[in-house]
CHARMM internal coordinates of N, CA and C (Angstrom, degrees):
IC EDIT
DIST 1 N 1 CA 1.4533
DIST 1 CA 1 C 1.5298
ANGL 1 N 1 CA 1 C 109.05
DIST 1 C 2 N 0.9518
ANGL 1 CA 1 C 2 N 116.74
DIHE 1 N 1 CA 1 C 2 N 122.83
DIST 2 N 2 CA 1.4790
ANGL 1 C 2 N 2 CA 138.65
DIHE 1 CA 1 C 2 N 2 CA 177.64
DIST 2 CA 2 C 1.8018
ANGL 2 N 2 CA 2 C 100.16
DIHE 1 C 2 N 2 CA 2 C -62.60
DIST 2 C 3 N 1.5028
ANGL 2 CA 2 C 3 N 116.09
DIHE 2 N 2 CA 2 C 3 N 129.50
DIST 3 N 3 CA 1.2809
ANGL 2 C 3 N 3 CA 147.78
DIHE 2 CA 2 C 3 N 3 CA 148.85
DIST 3 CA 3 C 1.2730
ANGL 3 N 3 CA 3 C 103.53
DIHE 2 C 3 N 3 CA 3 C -25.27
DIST 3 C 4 N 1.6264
ANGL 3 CA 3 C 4 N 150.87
DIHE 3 N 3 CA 3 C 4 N 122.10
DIST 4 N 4 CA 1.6620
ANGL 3 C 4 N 4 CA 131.15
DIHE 3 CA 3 C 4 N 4 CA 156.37
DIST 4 CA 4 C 1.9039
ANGL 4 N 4 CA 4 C 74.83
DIHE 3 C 4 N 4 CA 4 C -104.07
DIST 4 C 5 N 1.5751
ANGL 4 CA 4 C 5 N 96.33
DIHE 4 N 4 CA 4 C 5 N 173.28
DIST 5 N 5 CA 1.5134
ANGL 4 C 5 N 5 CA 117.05
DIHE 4 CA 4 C 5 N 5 CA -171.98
DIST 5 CA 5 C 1.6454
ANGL 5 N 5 CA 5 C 87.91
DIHE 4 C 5 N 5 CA 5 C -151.83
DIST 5 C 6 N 1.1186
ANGL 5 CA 5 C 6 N 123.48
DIHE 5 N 5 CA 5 C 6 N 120.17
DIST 6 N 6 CA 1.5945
ANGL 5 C 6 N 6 CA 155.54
DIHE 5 CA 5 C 6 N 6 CA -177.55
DIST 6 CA 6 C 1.3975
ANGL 6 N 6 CA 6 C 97.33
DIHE 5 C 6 N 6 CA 6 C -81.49
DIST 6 C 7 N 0.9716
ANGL 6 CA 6 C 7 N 131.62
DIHE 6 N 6 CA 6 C 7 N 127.41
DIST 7 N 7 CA 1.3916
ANGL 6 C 7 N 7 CA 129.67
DIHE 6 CA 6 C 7 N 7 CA 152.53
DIST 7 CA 7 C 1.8932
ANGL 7 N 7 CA 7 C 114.69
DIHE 6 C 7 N 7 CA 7 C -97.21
DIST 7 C 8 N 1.6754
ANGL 7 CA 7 C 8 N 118.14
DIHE 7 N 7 CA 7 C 8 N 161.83
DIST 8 N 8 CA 1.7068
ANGL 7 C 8 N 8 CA 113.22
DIHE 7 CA 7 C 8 N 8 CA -166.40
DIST 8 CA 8 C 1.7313
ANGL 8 N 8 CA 8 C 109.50
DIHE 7 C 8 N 8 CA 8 C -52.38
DIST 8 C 9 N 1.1167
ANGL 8 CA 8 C 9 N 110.19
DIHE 8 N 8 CA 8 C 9 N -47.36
DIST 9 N 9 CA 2.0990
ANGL 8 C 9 N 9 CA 101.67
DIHE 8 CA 8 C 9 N 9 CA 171.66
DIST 9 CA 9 C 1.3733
ANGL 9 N 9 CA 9 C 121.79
DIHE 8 C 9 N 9 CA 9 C -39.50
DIST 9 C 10 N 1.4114
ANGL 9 CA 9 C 10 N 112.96
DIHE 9 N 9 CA 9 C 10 N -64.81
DIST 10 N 10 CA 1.7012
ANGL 9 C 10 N 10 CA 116.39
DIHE 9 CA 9 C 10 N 10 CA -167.83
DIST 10 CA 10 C 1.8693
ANGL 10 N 10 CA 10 C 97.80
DIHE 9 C 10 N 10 CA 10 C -69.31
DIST 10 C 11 N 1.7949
ANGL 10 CA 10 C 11 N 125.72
DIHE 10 N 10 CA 10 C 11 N -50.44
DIST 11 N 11 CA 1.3052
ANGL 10 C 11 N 11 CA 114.04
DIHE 10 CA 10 C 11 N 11 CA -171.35
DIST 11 CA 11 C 2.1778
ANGL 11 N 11 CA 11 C 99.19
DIHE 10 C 11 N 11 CA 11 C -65.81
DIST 11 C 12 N 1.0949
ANGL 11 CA 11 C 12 N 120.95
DIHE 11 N 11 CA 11 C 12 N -13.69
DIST 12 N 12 CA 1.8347
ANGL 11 C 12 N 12 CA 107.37
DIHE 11 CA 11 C 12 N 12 CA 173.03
DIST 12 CA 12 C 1.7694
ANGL 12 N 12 CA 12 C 91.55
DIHE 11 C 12 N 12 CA 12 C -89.07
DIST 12 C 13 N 0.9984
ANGL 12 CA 12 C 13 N 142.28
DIHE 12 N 12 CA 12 C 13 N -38.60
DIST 13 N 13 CA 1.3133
ANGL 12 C 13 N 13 CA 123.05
DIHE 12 CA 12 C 13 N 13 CA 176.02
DIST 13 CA 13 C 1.6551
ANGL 13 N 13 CA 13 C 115.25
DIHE 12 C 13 N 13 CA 13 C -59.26
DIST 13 C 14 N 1.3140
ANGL 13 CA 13 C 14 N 104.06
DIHE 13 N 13 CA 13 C 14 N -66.19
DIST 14 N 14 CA 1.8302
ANGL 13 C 14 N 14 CA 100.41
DIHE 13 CA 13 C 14 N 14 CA 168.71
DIST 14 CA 14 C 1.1580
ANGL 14 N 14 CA 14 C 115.66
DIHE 13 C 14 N 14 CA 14 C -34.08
DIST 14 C 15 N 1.4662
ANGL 14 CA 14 C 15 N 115.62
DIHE 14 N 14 CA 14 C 15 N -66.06
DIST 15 N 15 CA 1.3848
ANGL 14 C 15 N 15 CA 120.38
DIHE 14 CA 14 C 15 N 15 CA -166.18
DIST 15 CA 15 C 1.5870
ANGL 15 N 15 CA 15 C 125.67
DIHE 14 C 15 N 15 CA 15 C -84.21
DIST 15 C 16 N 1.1790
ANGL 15 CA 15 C 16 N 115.45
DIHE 15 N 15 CA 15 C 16 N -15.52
DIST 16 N 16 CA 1.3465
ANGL 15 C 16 N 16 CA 125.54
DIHE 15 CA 15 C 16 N 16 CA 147.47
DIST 16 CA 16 C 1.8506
ANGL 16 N 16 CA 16 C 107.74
DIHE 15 C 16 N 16 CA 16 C 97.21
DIST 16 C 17 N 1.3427
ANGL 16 CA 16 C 17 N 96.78
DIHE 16 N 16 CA 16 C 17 N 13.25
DIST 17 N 17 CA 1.5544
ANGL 16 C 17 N 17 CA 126.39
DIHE 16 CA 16 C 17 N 17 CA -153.22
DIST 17 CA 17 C 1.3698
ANGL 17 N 17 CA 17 C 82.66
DIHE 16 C 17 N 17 CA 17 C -104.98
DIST 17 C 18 N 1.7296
ANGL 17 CA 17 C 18 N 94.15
DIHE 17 N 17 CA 17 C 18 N 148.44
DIST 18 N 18 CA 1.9985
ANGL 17 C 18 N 18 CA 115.10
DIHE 17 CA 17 C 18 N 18 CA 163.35
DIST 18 CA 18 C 1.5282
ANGL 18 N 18 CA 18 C 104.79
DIHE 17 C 18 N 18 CA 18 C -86.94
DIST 18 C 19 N 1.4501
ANGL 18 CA 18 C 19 N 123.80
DIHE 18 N 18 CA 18 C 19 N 145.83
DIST 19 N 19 CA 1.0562
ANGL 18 C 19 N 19 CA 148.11
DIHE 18 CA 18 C 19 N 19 CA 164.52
DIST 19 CA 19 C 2.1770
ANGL 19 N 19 CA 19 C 96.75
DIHE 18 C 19 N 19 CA 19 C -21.61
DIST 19 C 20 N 1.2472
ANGL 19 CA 19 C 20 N 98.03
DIHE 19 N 19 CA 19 C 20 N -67.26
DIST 20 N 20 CA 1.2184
ANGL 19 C 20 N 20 CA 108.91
DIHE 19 CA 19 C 20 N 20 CA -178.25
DIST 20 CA 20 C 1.6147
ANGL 20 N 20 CA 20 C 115.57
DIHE 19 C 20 N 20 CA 20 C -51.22
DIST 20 C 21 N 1.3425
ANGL 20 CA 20 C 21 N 111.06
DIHE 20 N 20 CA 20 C 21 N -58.93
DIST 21 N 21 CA 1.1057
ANGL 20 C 21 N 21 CA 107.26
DIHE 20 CA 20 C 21 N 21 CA 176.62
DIST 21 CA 21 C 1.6280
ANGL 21 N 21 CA 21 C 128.68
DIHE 20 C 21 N 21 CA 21 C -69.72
DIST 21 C 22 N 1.2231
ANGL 21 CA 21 C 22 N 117.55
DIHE 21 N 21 CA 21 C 22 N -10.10
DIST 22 N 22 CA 1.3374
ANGL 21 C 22 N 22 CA 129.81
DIHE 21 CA 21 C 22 N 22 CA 163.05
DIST 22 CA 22 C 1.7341
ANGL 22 N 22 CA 22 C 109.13
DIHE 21 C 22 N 22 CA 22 C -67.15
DIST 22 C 23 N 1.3424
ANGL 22 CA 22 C 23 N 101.12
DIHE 22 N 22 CA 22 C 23 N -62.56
DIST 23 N 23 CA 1.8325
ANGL 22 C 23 N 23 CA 91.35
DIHE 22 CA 22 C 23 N 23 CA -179.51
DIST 23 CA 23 C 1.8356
ANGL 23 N 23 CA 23 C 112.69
DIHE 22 C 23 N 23 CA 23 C -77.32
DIST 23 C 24 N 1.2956
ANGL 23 CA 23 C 24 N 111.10
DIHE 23 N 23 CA 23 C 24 N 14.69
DIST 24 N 24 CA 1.6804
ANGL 23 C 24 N 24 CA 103.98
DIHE 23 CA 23 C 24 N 24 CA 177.04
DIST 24 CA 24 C 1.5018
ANGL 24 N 24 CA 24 C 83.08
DIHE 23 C 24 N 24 CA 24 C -110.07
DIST 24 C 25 N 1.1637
ANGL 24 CA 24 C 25 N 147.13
DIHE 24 N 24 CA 24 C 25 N -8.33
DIST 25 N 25 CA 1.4540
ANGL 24 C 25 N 25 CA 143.15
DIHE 24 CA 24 C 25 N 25 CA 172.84
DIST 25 CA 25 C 1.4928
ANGL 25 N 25 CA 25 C 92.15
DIHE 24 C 25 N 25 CA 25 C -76.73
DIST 25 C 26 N 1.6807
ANGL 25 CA 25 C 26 N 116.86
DIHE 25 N 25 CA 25 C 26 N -59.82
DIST 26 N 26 CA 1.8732
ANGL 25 C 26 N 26 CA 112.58
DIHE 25 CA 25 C 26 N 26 CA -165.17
DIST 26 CA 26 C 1.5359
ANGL 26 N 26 CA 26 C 110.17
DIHE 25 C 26 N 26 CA 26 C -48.54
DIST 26 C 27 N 1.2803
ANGL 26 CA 26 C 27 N 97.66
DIHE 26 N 26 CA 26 C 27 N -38.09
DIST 27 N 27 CA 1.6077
ANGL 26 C 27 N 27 CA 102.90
DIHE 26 CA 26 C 27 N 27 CA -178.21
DIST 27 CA 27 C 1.2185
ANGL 27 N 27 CA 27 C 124.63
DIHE 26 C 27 N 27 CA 27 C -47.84
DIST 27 C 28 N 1.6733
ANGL 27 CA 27 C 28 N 100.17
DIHE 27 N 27 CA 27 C 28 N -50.47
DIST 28 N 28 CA 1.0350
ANGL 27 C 28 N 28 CA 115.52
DIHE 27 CA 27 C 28 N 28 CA 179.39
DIST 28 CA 28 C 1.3724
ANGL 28 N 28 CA 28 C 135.05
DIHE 27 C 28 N 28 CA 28 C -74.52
DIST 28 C 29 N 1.8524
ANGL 28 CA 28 C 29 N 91.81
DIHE 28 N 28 CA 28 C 29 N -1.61
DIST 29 N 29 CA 1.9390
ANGL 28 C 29 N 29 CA 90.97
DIHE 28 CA 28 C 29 N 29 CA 178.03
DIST 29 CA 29 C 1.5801
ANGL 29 N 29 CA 29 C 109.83
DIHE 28 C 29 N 29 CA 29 C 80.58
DIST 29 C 30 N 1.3885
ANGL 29 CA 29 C 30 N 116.46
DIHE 29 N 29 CA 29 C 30 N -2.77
DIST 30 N 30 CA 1.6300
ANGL 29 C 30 N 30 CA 125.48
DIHE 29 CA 29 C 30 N 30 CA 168.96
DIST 30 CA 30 C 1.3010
ANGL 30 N 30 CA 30 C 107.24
DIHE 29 C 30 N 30 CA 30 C -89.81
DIST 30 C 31 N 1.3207
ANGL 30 CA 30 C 31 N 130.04
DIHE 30 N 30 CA 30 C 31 N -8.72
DIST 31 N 31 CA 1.9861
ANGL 30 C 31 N 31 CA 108.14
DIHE 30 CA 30 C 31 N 31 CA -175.05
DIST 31 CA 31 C 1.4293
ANGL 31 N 31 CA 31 C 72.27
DIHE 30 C 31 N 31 CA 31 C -143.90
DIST 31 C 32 N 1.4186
ANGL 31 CA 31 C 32 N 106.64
DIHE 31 N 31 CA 31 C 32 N 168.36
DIST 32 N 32 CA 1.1135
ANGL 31 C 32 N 32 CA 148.35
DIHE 31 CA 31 C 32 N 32 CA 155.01
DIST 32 CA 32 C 1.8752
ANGL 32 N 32 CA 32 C 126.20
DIHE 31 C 32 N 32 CA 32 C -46.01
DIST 32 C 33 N 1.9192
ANGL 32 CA 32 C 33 N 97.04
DIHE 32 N 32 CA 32 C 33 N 101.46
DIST 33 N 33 CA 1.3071
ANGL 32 C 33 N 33 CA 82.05
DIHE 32 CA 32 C 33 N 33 CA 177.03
DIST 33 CA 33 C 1.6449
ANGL 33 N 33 CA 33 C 125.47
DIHE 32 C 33 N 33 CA 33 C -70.09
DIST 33 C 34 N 1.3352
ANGL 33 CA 33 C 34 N 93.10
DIHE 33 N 33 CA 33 C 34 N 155.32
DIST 34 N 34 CA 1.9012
ANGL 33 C 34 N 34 CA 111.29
DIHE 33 CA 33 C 34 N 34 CA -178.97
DIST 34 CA 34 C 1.3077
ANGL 34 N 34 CA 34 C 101.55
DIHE 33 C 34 N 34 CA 34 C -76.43
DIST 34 C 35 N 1.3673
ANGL 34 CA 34 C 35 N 119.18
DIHE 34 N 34 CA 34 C 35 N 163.70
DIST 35 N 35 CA 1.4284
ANGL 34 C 35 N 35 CA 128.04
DIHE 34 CA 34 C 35 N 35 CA -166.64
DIST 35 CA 35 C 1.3048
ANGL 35 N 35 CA 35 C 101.40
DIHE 34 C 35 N 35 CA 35 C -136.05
DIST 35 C 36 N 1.6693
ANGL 35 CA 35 C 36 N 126.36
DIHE 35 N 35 CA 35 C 36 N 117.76
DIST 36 N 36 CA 1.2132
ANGL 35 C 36 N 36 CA 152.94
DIHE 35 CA 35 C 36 N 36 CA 171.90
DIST 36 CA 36 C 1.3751
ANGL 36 N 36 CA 36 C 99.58
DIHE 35 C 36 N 36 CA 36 C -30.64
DIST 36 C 37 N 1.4652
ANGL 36 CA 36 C 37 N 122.92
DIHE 36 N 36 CA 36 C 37 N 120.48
DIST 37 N 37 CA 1.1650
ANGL 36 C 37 N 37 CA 110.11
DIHE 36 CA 36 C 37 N 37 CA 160.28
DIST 37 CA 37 C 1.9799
ANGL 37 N 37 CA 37 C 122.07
DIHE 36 C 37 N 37 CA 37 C -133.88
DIST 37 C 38 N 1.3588
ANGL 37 CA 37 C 38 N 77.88
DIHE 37 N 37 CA 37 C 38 N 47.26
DIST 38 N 38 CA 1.5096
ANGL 37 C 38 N 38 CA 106.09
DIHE 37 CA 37 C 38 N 38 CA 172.50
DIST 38 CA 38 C 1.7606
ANGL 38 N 38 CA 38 C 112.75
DIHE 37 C 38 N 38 CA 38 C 91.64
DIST 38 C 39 N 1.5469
ANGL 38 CA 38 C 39 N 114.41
DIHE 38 N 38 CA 38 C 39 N 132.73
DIST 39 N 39 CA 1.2107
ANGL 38 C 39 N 39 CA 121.07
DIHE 38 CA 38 C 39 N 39 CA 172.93
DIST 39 CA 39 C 1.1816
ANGL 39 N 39 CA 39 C 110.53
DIHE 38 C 39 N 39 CA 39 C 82.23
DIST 39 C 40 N 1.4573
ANGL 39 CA 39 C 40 N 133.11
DIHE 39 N 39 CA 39 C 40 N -113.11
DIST 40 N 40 CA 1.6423
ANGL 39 C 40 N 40 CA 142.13
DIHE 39 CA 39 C 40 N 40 CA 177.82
DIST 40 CA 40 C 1.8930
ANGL 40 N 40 CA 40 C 103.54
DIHE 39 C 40 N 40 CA 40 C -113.74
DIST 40 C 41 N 1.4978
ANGL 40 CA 40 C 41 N 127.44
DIHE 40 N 40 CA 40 C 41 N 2.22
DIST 41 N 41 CA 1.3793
ANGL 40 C 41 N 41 CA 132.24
DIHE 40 CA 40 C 41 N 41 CA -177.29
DIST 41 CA 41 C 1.5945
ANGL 41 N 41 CA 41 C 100.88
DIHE 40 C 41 N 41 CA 41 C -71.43
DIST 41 C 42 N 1.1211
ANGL 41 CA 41 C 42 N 91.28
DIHE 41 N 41 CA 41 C 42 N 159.37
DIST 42 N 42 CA 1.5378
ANGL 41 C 42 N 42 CA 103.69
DIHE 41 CA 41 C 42 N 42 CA 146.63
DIST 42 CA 42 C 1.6044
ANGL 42 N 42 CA 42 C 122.59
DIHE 41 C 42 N 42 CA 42 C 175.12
DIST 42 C 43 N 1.1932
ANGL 42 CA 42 C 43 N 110.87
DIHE 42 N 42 CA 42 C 43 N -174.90
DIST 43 N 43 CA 1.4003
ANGL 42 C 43 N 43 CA 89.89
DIHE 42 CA 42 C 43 N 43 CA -165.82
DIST 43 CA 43 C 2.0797
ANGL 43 N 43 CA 43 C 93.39
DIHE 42 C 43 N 43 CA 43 C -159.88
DIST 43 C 44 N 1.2829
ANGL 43 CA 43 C 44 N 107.80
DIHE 43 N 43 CA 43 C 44 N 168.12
DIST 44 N 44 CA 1.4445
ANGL 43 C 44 N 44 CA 114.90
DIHE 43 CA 43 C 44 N 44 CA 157.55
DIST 44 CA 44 C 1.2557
ANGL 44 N 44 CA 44 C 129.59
DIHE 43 C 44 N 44 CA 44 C -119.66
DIST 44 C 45 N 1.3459
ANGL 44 CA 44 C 45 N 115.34
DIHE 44 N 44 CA 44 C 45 N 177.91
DIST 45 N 45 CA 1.5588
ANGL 44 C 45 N 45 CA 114.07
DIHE 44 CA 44 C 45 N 45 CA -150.86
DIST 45 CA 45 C 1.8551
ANGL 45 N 45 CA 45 C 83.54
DIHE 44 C 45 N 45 CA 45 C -110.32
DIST 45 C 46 N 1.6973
ANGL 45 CA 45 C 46 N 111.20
DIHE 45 N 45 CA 45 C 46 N 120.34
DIST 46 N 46 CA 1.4605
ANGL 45 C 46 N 46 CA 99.66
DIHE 45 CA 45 C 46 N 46 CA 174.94
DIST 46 CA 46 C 0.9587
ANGL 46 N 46 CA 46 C 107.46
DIHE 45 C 46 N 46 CA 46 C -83.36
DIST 46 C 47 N 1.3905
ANGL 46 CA 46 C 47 N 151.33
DIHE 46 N 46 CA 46 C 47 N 20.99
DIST 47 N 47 CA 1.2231
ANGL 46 C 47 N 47 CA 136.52
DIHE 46 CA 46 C 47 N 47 CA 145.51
DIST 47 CA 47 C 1.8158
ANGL 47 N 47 CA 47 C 111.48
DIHE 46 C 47 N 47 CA 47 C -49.68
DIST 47 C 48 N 1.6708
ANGL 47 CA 47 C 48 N 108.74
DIHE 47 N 47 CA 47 C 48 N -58.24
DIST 48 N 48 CA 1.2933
ANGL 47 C 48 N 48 CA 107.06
DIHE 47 CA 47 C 48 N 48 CA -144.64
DIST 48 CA 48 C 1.9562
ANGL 48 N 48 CA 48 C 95.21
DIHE 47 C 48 N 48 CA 48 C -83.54
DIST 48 C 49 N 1.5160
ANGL 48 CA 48 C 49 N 104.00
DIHE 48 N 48 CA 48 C 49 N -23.07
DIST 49 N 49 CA 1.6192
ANGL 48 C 49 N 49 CA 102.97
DIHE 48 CA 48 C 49 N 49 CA 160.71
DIST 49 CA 49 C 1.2677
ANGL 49 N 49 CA 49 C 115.60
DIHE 48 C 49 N 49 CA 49 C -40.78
DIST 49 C 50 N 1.6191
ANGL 49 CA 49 C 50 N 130.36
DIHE 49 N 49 CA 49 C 50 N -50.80
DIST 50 N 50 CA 1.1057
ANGL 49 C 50 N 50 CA 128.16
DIHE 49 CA 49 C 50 N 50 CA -148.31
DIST 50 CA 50 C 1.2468
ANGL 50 N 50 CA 50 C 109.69
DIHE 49 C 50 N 50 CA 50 C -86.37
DIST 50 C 51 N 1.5393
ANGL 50 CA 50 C 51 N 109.43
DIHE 50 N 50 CA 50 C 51 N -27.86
DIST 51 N 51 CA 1.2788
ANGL 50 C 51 N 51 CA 119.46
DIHE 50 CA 50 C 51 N 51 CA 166.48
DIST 51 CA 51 C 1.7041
ANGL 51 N 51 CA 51 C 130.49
DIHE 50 C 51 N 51 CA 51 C -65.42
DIST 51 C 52 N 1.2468
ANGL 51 CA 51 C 52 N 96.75
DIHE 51 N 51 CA 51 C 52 N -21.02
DIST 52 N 52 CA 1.5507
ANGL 51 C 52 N 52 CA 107.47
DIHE 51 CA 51 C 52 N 52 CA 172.55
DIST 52 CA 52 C 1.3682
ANGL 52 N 52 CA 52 C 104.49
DIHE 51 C 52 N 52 CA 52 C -98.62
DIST 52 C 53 N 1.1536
ANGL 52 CA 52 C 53 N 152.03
DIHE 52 N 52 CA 52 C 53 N -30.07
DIST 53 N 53 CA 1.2388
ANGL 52 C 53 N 53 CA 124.76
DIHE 52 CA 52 C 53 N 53 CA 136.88
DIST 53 CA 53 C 1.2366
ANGL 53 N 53 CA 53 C 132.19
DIHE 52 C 53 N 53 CA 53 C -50.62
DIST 53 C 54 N 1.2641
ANGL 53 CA 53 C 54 N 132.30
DIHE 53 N 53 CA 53 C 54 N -61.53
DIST 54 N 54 CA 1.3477
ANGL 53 C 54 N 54 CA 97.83
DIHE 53 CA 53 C 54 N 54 CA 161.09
DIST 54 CA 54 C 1.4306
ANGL 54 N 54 CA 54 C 131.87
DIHE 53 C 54 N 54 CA 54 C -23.74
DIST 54 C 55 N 0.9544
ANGL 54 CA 54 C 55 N 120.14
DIHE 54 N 54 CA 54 C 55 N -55.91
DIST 55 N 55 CA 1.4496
ANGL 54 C 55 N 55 CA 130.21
DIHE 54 CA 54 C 55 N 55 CA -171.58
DIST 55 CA 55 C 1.5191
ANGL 55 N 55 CA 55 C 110.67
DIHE 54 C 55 N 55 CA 55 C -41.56
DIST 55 C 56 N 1.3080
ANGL 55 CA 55 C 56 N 102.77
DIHE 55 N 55 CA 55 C 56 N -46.52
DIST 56 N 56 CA 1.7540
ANGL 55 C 56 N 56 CA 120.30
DIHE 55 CA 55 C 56 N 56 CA -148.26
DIST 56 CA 56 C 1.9471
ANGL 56 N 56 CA 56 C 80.70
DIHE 55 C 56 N 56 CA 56 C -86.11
DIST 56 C 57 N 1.3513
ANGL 56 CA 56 C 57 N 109.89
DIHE 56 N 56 CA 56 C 57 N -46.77
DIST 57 N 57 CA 1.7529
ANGL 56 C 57 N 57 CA 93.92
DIHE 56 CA 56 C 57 N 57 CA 178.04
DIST 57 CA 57 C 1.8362
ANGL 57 N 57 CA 57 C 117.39
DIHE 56 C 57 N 57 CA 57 C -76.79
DIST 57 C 58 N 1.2561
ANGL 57 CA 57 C 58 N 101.36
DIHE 57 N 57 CA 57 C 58 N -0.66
DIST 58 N 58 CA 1.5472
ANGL 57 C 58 N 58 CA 93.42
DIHE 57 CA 57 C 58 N 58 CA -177.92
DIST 58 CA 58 C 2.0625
ANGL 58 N 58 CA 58 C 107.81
DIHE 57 C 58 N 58 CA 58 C -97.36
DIST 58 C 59 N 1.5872
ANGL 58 CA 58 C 59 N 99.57
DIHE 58 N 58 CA 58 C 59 N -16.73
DIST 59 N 59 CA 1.3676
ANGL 58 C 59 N 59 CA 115.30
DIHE 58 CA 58 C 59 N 59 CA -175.39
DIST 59 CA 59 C 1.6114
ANGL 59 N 59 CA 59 C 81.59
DIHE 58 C 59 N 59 CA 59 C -81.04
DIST 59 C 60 N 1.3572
ANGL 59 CA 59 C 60 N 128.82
DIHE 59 N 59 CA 59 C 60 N -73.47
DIST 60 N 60 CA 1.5122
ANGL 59 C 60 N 60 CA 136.07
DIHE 59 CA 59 C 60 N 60 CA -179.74
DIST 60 CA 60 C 1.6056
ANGL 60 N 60 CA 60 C 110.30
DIHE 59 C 60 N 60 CA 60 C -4.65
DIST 60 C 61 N 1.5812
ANGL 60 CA 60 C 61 N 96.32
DIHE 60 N 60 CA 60 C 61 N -78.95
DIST 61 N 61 CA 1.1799
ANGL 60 C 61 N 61 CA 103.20
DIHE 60 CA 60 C 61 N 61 CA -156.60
DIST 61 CA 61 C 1.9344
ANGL 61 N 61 CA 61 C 108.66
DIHE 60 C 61 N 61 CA 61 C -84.78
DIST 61 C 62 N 1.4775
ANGL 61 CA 61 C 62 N 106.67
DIHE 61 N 61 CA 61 C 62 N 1.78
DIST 62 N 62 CA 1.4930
ANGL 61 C 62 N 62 CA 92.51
DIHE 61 CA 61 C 62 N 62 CA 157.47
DIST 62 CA 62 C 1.8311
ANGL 62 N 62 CA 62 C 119.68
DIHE 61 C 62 N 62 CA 62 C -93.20
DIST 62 C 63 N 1.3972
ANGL 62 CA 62 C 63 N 107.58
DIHE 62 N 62 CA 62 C 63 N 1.64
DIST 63 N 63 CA 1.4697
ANGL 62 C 63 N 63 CA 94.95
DIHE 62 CA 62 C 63 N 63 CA -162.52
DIST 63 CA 63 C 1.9777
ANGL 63 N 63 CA 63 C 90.33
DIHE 62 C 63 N 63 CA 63 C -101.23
DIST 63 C 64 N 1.5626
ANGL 63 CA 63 C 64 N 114.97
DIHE 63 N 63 CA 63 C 64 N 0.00
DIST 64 N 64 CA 1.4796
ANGL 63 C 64 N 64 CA 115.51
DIHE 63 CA 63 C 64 N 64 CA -173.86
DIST 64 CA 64 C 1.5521
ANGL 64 N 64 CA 64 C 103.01
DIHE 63 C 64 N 64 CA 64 C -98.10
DIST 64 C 65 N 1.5589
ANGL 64 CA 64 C 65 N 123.22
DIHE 64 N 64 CA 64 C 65 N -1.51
DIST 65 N 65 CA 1.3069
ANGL 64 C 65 N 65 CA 140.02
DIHE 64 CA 64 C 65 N 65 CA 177.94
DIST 65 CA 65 C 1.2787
ANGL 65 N 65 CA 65 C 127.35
DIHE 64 C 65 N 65 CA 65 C -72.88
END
COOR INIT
IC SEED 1 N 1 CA 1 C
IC BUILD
């Protein structure tokens, strides 16, 4: 299975997150770091996006229980 690499538009559309609040999450060790993809680019791995969503709806829907 082939690698996809997210660039900042499509991971704030998925994730529903501001630019800002996505890299004050990286900081924080809460989202998924982005992976250099030369110069000032970068991008994320939608694997590990998808996995943190999940996450965030499986944390969700136990704390509304």
């Amino acid at each position: 299975m082939a690698t996809v690499i997210l660039r900042l538009p499509v991971v704030k559309a998925r994730t529903g997150l501001s630019r800002s609040t996505i890299y004050l999450r990286v900081s924080e060790g809460t989202f998924p770091q982005p992976v250099s993809l030369g110069g000032r680019a970068v991008g994320w791995i939608e694997s590990e996006i998808q996995q943190w969503l999940e996450h965030r709806i499986e944390t969700s829907r136990k704390t509304t229980r």
